[in-house]
C-alpha positions in Angstrom: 0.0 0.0 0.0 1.8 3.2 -1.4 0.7 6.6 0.6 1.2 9.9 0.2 1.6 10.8 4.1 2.9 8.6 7.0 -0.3 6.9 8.0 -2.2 7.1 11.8 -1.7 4.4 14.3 -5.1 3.5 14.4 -4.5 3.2 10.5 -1.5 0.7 10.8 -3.4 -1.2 13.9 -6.0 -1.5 11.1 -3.4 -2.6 8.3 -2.0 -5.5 10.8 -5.3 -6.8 11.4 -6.6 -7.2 8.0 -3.3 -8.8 7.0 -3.8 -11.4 9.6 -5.7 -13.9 7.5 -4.3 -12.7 3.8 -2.2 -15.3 2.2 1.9 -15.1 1.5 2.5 -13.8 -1.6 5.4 -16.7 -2.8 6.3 -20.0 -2.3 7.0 -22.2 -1.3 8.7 -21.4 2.6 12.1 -21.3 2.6 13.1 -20.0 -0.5 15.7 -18.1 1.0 17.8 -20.5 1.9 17.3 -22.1 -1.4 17.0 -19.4 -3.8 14.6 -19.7 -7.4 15.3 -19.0 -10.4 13.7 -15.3 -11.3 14.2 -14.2 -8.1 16.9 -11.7 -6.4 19.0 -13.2 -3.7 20.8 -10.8 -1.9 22.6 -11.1 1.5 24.9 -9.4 3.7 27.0 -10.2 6.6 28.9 -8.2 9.3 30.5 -8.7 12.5 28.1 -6.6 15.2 30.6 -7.9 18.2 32.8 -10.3 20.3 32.0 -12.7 23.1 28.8 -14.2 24.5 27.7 -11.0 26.2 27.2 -9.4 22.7 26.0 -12.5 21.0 22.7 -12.3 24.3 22.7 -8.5 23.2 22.5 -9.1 19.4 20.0 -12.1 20.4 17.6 -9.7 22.4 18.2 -7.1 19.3 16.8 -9.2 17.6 13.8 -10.2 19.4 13.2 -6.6 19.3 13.2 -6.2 15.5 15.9 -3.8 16.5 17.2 -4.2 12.8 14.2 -2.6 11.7 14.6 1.1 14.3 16.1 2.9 11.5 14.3 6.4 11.1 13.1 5.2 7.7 11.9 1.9 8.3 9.6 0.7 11.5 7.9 -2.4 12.5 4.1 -2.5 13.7 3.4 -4.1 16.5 6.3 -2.5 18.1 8.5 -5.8 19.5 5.7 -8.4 18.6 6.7 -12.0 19.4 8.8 -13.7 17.4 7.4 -16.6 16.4 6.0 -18.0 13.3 2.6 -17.1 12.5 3.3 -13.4 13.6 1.9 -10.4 11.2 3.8 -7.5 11.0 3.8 -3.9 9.0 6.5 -2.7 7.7 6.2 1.0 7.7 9.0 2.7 4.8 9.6 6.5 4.0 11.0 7.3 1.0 11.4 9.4 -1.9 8.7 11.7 -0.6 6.0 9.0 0.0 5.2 6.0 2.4 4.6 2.4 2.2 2.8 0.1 4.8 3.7 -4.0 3.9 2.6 -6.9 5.4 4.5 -9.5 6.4 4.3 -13.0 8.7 6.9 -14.7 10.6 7.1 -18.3 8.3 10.2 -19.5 11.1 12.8 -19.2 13.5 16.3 -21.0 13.0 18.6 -22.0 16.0 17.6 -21.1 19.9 16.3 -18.6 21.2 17.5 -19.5 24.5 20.9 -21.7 24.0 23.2 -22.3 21.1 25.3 -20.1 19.0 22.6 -19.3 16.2 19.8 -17.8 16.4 17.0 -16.1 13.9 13.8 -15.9 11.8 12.6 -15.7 8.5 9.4 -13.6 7.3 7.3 -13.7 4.5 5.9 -11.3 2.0 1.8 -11.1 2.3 -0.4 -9.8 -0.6 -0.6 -6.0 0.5 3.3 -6.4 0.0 5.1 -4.1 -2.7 7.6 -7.3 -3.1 7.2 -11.0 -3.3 9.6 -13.2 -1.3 11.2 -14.4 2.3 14.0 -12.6 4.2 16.0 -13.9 7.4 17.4 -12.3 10.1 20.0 -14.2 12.0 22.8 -13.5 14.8 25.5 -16.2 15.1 28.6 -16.6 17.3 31.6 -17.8 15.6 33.0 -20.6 18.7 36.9 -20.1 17.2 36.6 -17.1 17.1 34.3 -15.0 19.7 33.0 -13.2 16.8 29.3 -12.2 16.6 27.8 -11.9 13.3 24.3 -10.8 11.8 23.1 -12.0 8.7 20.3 -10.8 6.4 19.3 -13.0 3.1 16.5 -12.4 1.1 15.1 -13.5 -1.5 12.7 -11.1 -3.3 10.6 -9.6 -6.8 8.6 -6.9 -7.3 4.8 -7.5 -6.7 3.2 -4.4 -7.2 2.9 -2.3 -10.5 4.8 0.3 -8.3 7.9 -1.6 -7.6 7.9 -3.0 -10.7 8.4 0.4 -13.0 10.7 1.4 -10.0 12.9 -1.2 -9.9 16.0 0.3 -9.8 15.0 2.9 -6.9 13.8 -0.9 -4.9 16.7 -1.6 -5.1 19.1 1.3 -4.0 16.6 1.1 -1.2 17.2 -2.6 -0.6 20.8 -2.1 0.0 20.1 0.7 2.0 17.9 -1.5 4.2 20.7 -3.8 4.4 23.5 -1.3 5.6 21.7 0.4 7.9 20.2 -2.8 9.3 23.4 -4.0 10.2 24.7 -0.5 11.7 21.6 -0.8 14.0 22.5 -4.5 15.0 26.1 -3.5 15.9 25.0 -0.3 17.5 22.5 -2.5 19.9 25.3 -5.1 20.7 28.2 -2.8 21.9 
């Protein structure tokens, strides 16, 4: 849903809960760790720290779709569970206008609560101005002591929108990305 203005709370509360029931907009579920032909794979990868006490920070970062506090980009709810069957909007600002996209949680990878790998994966619903899955994942590195964060996705546009603007999706894309990762490392230290 492209908007001229950022919409009202009571607006996005609305969004969320007609997205509940709407279908994914791909398939099948886990096509980013597989890829597809026609699809854009894109991932990136950065240290956000070192030692298990920024690995539980990155984990709770994540938990609090802390990638997502960028200014530009917000998640609604605010800090909903992560677990699969969650609905989300994702609210973006840019070039003058505003989008609102739903997503749901499809699955979580590694533990939440032990282990050295932890994440999720959502999925694109139909009100979404892209098809496709992206994952979110903090690791520790045992060898090492490094902490990592890792986003994949696996995406095409949807909408007529994104389609003719293809090459402004994806400037923004790799925006996303960068200043995902600076929000992750900013959350761990």
């Amino acid at each position: 849903m492209f908007l001229s203005r950022r919409p009202s709370p009571a607006a996005i509360d609305r969004f969320v809960e007609e997205s509940r029931d709407l279908p994914l907009s791909y398939g099948p579920i886990g096509i980013v760790r597989t890829g597809a032909e026609g699809w854009t794979f894109d991932e990136m990868t950065g240290v956000v720290g070192h030692g298990a006490a920024d690995y539980e920070r990155a984990r709770a970062a994540l938990l609090a779709w802390t990638q997502f506090d960028l200014g530009w980009v917000e998640t609604f709810p605010r800090h909903a569970p992560v677990e699969a069957g969650t609905v989300v909007a994702v609210l973006i600002r840019h070039l003058g206008f505003w989008s609102l996209n739903g997503a749901r949680i499809v699955y979580e990878v590694g533990s939440r609560i032990e282990g050295v790998r932890f994440g999720f994966a959502y999925g694109t619903l139909t009100n979404h101005a892209e098809a496709g899955e992206e994952l979110f994942e903090v690791f520790i590195d045992p060898p090492t002591g490094e902490v990592g964060y890792r986003l994949r996705a696996t995406s095409r546009p949807r909408a007529a929108l994104a389609r003719l603007g293809k090459p402004i999706v994806r400037v923004l894309q790799a925006r996303f990305r960068r200043d995902s990762l600076v929000a992750m490392t900013r959350a761990t230290r």
